[in-house]
N, C-alpha and C positions, 0 to 999 in steps of 0.2 A: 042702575047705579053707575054713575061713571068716575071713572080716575084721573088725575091727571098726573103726567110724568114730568117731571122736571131735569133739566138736563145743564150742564156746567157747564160756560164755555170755554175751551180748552183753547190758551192762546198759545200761538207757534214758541219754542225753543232758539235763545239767537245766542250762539258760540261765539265772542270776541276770537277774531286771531294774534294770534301773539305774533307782537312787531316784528316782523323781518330786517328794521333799520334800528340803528342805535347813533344817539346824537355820537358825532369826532369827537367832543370832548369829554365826553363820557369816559368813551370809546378808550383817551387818551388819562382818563384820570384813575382804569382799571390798570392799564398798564402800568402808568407809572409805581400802584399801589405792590404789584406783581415785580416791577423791577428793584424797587428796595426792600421786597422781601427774599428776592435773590441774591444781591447784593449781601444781605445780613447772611445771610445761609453761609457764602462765601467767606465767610468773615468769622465764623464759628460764631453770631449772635444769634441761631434762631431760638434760643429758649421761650423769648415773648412772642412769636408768633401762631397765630393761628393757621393749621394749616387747611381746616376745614373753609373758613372763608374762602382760602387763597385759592382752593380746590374750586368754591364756588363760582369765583370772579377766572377765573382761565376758563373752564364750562362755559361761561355768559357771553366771555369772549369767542371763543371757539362757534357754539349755537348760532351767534348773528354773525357767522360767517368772516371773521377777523383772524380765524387761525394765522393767516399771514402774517395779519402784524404780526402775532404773540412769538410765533417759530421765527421770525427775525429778529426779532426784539431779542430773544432769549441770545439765540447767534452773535448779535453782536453785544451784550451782556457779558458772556462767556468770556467772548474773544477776548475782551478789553481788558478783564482782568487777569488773564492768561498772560496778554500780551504785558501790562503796567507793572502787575504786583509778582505774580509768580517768577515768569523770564526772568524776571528781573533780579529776584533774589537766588535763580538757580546760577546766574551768571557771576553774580558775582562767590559762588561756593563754590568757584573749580578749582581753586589753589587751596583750599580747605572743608574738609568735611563732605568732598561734594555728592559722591552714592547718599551718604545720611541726607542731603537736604531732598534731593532728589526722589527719597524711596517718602520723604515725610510729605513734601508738598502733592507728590501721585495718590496717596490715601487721601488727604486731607481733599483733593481736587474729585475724586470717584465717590468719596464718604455724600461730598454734596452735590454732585448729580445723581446720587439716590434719593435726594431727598425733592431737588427740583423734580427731576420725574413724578416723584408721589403726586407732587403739587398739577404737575402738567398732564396727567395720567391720562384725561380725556380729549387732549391735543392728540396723545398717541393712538389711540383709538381710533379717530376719526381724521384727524386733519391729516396726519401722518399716512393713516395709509389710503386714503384718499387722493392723496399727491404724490406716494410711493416718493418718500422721501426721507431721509434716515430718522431714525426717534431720537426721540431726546437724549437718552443715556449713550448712546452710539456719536450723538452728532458732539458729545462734551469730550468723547474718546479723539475724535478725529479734530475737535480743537485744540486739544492738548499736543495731540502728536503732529500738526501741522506748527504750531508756533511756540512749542517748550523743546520736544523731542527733536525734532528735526530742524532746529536753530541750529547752524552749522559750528557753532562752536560747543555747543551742549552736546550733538551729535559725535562730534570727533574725541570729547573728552569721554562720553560714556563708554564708549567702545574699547577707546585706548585702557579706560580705569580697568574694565571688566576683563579683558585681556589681558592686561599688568595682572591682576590678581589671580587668575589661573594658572599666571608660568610661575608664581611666588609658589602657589603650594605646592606646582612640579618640581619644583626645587627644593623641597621640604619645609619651605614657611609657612608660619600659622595667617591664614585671613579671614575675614569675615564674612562666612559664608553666607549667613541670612540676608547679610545687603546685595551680595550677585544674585539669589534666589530672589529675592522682591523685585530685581529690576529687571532679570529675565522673564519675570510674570507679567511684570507691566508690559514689556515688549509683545508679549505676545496675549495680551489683551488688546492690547493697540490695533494688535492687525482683524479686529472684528470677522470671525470666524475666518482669520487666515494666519499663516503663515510669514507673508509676507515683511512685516517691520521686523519682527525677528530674525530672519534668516538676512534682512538685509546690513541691518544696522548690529548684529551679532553674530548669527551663527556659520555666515560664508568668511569675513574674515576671522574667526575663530577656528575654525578647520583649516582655513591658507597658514595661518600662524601655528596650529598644531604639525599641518604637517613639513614646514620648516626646521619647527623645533625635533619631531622625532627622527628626520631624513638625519641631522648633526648626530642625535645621540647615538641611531643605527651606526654611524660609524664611527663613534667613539665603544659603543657596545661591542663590536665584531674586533676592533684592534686592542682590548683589553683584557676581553674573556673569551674561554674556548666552549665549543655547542653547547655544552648543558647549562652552561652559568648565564649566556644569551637567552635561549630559552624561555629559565628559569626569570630573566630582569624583562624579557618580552610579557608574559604571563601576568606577572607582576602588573604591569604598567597595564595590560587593556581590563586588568580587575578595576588597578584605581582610578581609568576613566571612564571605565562603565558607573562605576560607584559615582562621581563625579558628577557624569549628567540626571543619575538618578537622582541624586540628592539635593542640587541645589542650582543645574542648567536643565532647560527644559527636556522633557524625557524621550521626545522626541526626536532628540542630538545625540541620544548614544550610538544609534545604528551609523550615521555619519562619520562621527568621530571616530569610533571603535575599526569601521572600514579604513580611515587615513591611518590608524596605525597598522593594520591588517597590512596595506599597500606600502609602507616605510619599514617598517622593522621586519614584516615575513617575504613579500612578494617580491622588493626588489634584492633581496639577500638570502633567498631560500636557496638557490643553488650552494652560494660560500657557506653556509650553515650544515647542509645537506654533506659537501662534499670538504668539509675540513678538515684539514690533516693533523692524526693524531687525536680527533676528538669529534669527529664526523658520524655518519652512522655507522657505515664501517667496521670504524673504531667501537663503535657500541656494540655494533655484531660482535665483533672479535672477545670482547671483553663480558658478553652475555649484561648487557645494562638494561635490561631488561626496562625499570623506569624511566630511563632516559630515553629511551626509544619511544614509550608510552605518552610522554611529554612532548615529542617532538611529533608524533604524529598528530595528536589534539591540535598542535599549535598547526602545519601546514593542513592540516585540515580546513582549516576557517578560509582558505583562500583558494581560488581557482586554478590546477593544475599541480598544487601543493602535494595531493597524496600523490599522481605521476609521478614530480622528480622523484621523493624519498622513493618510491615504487622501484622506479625506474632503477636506481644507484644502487637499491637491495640486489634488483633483479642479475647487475653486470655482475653483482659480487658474486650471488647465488651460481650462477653459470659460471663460471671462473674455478669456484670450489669442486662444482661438480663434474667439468672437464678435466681436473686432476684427479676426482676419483674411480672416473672410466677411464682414463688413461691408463691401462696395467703396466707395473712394473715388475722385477724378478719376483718379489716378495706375494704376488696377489696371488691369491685363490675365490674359488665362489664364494666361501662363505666369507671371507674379508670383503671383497666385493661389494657386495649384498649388504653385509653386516653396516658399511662406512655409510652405503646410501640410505638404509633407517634410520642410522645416529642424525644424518646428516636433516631427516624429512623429520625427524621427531624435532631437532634442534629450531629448525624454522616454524615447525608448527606452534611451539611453545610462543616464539617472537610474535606470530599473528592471534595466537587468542591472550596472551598477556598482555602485550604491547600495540596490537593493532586491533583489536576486540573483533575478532571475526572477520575484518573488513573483508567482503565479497573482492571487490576490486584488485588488492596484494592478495587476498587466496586464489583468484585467475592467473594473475602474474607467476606466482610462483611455482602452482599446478605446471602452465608453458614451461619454465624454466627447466623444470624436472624432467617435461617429457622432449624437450632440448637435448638435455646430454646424457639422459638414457638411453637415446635411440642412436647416439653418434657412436657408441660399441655395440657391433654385431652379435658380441657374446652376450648381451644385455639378458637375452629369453633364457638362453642355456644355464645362466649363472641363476638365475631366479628358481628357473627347476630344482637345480643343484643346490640351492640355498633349503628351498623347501624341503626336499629330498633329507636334506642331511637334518631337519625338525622333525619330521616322519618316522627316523628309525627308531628301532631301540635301543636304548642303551644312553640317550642323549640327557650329559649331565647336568647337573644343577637348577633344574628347571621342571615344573609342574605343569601339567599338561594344563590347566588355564595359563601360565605364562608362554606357553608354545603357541597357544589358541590364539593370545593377544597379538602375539609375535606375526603368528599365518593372517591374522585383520591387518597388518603392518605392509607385509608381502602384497598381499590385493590390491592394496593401493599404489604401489610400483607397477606391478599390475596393468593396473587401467591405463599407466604412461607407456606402456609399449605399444610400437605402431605395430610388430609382427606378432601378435600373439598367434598366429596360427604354427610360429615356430616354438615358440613358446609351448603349446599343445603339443605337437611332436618328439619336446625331449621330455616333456613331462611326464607321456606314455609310456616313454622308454624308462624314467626310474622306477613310475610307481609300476610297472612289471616284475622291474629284479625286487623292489620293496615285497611285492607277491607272491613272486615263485618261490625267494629265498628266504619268505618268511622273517622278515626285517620291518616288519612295519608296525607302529608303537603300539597303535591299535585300529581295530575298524573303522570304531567311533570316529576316531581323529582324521581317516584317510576319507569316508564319507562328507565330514561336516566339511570338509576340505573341498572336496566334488560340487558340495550344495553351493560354496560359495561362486566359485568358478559356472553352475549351471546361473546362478543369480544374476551374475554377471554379463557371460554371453550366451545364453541359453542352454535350452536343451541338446541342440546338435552340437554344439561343443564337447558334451559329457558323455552322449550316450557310448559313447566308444569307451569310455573311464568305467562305466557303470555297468559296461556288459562284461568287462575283466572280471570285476566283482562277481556278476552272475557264474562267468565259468568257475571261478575258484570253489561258488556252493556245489555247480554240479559236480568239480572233480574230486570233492569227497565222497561224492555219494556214489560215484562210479568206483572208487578205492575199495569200499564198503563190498561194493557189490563182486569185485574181484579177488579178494580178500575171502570172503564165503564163499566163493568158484572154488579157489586151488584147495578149501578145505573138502568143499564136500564131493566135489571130482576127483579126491586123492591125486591131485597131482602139484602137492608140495613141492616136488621135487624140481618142477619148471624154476622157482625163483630159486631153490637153494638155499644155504642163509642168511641169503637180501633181506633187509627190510625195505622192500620197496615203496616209493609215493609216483605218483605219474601225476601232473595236471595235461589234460586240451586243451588246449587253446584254441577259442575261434579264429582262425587266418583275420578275420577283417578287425577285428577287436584290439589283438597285441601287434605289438612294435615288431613282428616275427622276422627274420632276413631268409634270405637261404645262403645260409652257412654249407660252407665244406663241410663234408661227413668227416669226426677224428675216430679212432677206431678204438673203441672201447673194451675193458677187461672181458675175457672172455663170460666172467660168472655176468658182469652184468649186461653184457649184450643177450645171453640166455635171456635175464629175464626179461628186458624190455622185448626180447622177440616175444614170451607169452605173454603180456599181456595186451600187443598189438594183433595177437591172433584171439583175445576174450574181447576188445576193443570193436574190431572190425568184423566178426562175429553175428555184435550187437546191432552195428549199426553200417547196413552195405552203404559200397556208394563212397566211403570217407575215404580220406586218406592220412595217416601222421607221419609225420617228419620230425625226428629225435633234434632237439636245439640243444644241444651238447654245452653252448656258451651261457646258458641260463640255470644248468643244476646244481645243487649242491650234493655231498658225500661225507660220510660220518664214518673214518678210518681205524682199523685198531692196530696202535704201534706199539712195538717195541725197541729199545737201545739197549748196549750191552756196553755198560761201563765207558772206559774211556781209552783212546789209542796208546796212553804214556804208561797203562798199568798193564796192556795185554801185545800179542803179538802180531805182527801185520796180518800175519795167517789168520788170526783169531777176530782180528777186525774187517777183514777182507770177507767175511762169512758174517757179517751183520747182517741181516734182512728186517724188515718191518712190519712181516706177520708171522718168523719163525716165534717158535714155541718151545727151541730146545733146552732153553738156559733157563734157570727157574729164576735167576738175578738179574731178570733183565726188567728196567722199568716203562710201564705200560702205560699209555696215556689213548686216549680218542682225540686224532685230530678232523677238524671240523673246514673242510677245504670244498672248493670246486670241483664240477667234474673236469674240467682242462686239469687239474691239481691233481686228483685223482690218477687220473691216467698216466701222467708223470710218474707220481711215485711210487704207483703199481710196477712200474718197468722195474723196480731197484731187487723187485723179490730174485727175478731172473739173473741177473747181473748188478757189480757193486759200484760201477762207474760206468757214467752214459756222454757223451758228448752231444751238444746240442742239436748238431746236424743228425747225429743217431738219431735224438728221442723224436727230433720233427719228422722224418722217414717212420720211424715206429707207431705214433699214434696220429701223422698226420692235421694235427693239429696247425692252424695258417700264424703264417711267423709273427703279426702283431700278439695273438694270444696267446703265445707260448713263448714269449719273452716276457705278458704280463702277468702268465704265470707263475712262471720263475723267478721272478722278482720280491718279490715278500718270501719266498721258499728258502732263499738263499741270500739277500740283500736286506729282506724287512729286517722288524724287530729283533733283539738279541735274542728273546725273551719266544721268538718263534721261526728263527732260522735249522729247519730240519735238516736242510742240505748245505755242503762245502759248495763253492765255486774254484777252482784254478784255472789261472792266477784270479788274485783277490782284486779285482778293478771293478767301476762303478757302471762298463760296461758289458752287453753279453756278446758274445763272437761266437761262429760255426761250429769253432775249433775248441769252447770254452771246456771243460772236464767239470761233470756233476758228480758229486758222492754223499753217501749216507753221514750225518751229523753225528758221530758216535760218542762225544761230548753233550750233547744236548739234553739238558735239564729243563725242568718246571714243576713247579711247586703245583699248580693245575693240575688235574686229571686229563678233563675237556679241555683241548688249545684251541680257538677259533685262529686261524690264519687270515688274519688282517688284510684285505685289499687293498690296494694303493689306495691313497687319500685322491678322492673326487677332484679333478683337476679340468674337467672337461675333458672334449673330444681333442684328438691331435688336427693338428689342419686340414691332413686327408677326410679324416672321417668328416670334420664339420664342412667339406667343401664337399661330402657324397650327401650326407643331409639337407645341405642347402640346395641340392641339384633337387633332393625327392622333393623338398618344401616348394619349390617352382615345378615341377611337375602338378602339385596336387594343385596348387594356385593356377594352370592353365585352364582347370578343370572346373571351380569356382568361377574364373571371370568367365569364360563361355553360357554357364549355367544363366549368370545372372545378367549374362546381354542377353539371353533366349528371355528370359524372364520377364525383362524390362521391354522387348520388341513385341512380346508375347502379347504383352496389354497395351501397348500404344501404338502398336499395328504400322506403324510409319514415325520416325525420327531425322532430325538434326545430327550429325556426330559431335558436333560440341555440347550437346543437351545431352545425349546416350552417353559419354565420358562420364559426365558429373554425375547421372543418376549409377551411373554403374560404380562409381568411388565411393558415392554418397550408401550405397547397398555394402559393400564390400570394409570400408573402415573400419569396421566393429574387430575384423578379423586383421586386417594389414593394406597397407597402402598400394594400390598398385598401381604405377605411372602410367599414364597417357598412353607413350610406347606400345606398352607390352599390352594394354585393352585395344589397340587398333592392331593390332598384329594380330590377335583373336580376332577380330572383326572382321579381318581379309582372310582367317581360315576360319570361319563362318558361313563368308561368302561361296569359296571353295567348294564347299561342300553341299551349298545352295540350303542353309538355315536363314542368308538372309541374300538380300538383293538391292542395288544401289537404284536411286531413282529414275529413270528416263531422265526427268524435267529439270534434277540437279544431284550431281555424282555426289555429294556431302549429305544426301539423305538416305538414308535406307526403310528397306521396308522390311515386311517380316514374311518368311515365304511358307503357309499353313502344311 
């Protein structure tokens, strides 16, 4: 059986190509159909056109390769009417209406080359960037602004209108703001993603013309009104031109603008503003204007070197104040002192967080300031001590021990302005000892939290001397303790008598100790310090103590018997201050010194002593026993226990002391007042100053071993700095005086100058 196949035959596939040529006049009758429906666009008639066709016939054109024509066609289209119909009607609208015509024929002109483009959309696609050549909607921008915009009379009137109109409302006239808005829009549409026609044809002479205009009003501002009211009209004016270009000039012309005022009203006038008399800052210091300072700093803010001047002119004032209030006059003491330069650092602190909101910059400035003319008085440390000193005691009135607290955080930061704190350390030791020994000090609490700050500050080797006082004062009650149980249960009561004795140790390297003259003390109480230097030493071989006579106190029991005018010299001349014969005599405990003590122990023996006597009798060195004497017979009314003859304000050799046989108090317990805290007298601050340079040779040697220790070999002008740079924490010390250490250094062969060059040293192991 057979099949047969049959099979189709498959004839080949033939693709017509589509025309690559189009007839010219074709060519020329798409065109023409394309140029009267640009035409009507231009003319607001496209209602009856199709724009799908037009879409079509630009496509057909573009495809066979005619983009050319169509993108000149279109160019000179544009042009023609730009140049016949628009120009033409903008030119003749400069004497009338002319922004209005201007801002209507620019919409009306962009309205239809959005709509052209639609039509030409495949020009842009292809022909355009094919030949990288601008599009449609860009090339109708750059017709406009070649032959509307930049018509040199269109040009010089827009600019003049739009600048007339700005200095109108600088003036307080009303204009019409949406027509500068629309026309600054257009400018900077114009300049197809630039800048360019805007800034040329507005906004550079709109800034020359601003800052003309503000240069005039700066100096009609400055000779009308004084700083605050300047200010105040400055402030004012860069609000309403910030506002200004926000609103209705490009927004990019406020940084500009806002700068030309910066430079006319602050920069070239910041000094006469700064420094005005009567109404300068100064003046606002003086008068605490707290807001007007705050205002004037915002405003020199904004400009370069702005916060220096005011800075700067605070700074003369600040130093100027503060050299009158280290200058001492008759009137000052430490705590005036002290007291004027807190008011003075509170005063300006409030001016930098009110008025200058913290600024870093005026809190360095005024930091220097402080530590300027705190350091140009050498009493600067002494007085600090003594300020603090006299918060420490007890008895200090009107104030709570968190207002003393606040006060001591006050102190610290004068404080940190001193370049010699290591003198500062030195008297500090000295008060808080007598606050110790004499039981004067407000509390522990208070004297520690005091310590802590001070270790905060310069560390631990600054304190540990402060804080080993503390330690002796626990162990010398427990040594009391232990002496006190002695004489009971050795029966030997009778060693103290009936003393109530207290003894502190003191470690030698811990307290301020001197070696005082020995004054020669009543016999009951030299007994008993001899016993308990024999249970002391007893205890612990090897020690030695030495009685500080200038650091005790003594708890007296007196009596007075009536008064000279009711009894007979006989009868007053037999006054004594621990007889017990008269039952009418009245009894008081005075609360004195041991230099005080010894004094008026002499009076039991005899009823008048002459000064040169009682210094022969107890020995006592002439500075202390005139400052004895002094409150004794010169203090208070209220605790003059002793006459002086004659009654003068001075003490002489030849002076005559006697018993107060008059002397009343309502008191039981009198405490005898020491002279008010005045500081040392010259001598003594120039014997202190000699130990504070002693201990200082001791430091800078320490710390050139230190610094040669680890660098094995140095420069002297490198070892200088590192050895100042080591050393400031505690005090400055010159150049001088570290190479003078450096050659007794040498001397003693710690170091060694170089072979290779005598300005280097080495370090010898």
């Amino acid at each position: 059986m057979s099949s047969v196949k049959s099979y189709k035959k498959m004839s080949p596939m033939r693709i017509r190509a589509f025309p690559m040529t189009m007839d010219p006049r074709f060519v020329e009758d798409i065109w023409s159909l394309l140029k009267n429906a640009i035409q009507e666009i231009q003319r607001k008639n496209n209602s009856g056109l199709s724009f799908e066709e037009l879409y079509r016939n630009a496509y057909t054109m573009v495809l066979h390769k005619h983009g050319e024509r169509l993108y000149n066609g279109l160019k000179e289209v544009v042009t023609s009417h730009l140049v016949g119909k628009v120009q033409s009607d903008v030119l003749g609208s400069l004497n009338n209406n002319f922004l209005q015509t201007l801002n209507s024929v620019w919409n009306d002109h962009i309205t239809a080359m959005v709509m052209i483009r639609d039509i030409l959309m495949y020009m842009d696609r292809v022909y355009v960037q094919q030949h990288e050549v601008e599009n449609v909607y860009n090339l109708g921008l750059i017709i406009f602004r070649d032959h509307v915009i930049h018509h040199h009379h269109i040009r010089e009137k827009l600019t003049s209108t739009l600048l007339d109109m700005v200095a109108k409302e600088r003036r307080g006239e009303v204009v019409d703001r949406g027509a500068v808005k629309n026309a600054c829009q257009m400018l900077m549409a114009l300049g197809i993603d630039s800048r360019t026609v805007y800034e040329e044809d507005f906004e550079q002479p709109f800034l020359a013309r601003s800052a003309d205009f503000y240069k005039a009003e700066s100096q009609k501002f400055l000779s009308e009104n004084d700083a605050s009211t300047y200010i105040r009209k400055v402030e004012a004016r860069i609000l309403e031109e910030g506002e200004r270009a926000r609103h209705y000039l490009d927004k990019s012309t406020e940084a500009p603008v806002i700068a030309v005022l910066e430079r006319e009203l602050i920069s070239r006038h910041m000094k006469s503003i700064v420094e005005m008399e009567n109404s300068g800052v100064i003046h606002m210091i003086k008068n605490n204007k707290h807001k007007d300072l705050a205002c004037m700093y915002k405003l020199l803010c904004r400009v370069e070197s702005g916060l220096r001047t005011i800075c700067l002119t605070i700074s003369r004032h600040l130093r100027e104040i503060g050299k009158g209030l280290v200058a001492e006059d008759e009137g000052t003491t430490p705590i005036t002192y002290v007291q004027g330069l807190l008011d003075l650092k509170d005063r300006f602190d409030q001016f930098l967080y009110e008025s200058f909101k913290g600024d870093k910059y005026f809190k360095q400035i005024m930091c220097g300031d402080f530590e300027h003319f705190i350091n140009i008085n050498s009493k600067s440390p002494e007085y600090l001590s003594l300020f603090i000193d006299n918060k420490l005691k007890k008895g200090v009135k009107g104030m709570t021990e968190q207002e003393i607290e606040a006060v001591l955080d006050k102190c610290m930061v004068l404080f940190r302005f001193l370049q010699e704190k290591d003198v500062f350390e030195r008297y500090y030791k000295q008060h808080l000892a007598k606050r110790l020994l004499l039981d004067k000090s407000m509390s522990d609490d208070s004297e520690k939290n005091m310590i802590s700050k001070l270790k905060t500050e310069c560390g631990c080797q600054f304190t540990s001397k402060l804080e080993g006082m503390f330690k002796d004062m626990s162990i010398s009650n427990s040594t009391m303790e232990d002496f006190k149980t002695h004489c009971h249960t050795a029966g030997s009561a009778e060693t103290v008598g009936n003393l109530d004795l207290m003894v502190r140790v003191l470690t030698t390297g811990f307290w301020p100790t001197n070696s005082v003259a020995k004054c020669i003390l009543p016999a009951s109480a030299s007994k008993a310090f001899e016993a308990f230097s024999r249970f002391y030493l007893g205890k612990h071989t090897g020690r030695q103590l030495t009685l500080q006579s200038h650091l005790g106190m003594a708890d007296l029991n007196a009596i007075f018997y009536g008064t000279p005018s009711s009894r007979s010299k006989e009868t007053a001349s037999n006054s004594s201050l621990t007889s017990l014969k008269h039952s009418d005599g009245r009894k008081h405990i005075l609360s004195v010194t041991t230099y005080q003590m010894c004094i008026l122990m002499l009076f039991n023996s005899r009823t008048q002593w002459t000064y040169e006597d009682m210094k022969s009798e107890t020995d006592i060195p002439d500075k202390d026993l005139t400052r004895a004497l002094l409150p004794l017979s010169m203090g208070k009314v209220s605790q003059r226990v002793l006459i002086k003859e004659p009654k003068s304000m001075n003490i002489e050799p030849t002076h005559v002391f006697s018993v107060n046989d008059s002397f009343q108090s309502k008191l039981y317990k009198i405490k005898i007042s020491p002279l008010a805290a005045k500081g040392e007298s010259e001598p003594e601050r120039k014997e202190t100053r000699m130990k504070v340079d002693e201990d200082r040779r001791y430091e800078i040697e320490a710390a050139i071993v230190r610094v040669m220790k680890a660098r094995k070999k140095m420069q002297h002008n490198i070892l200088i700095t590192e050895v100042t740079e080591q050393l400031k924490s505690r005090f400055m010390p010159s150049p001088t005086v570290i190479k003078k250490r450096i050659e007794g250094l040498i001397d003693r062969d710690y170091l060694a100058r170089s072979q290779e060059d005598i300005k280097t040293y080495t370090y010898v192991a």
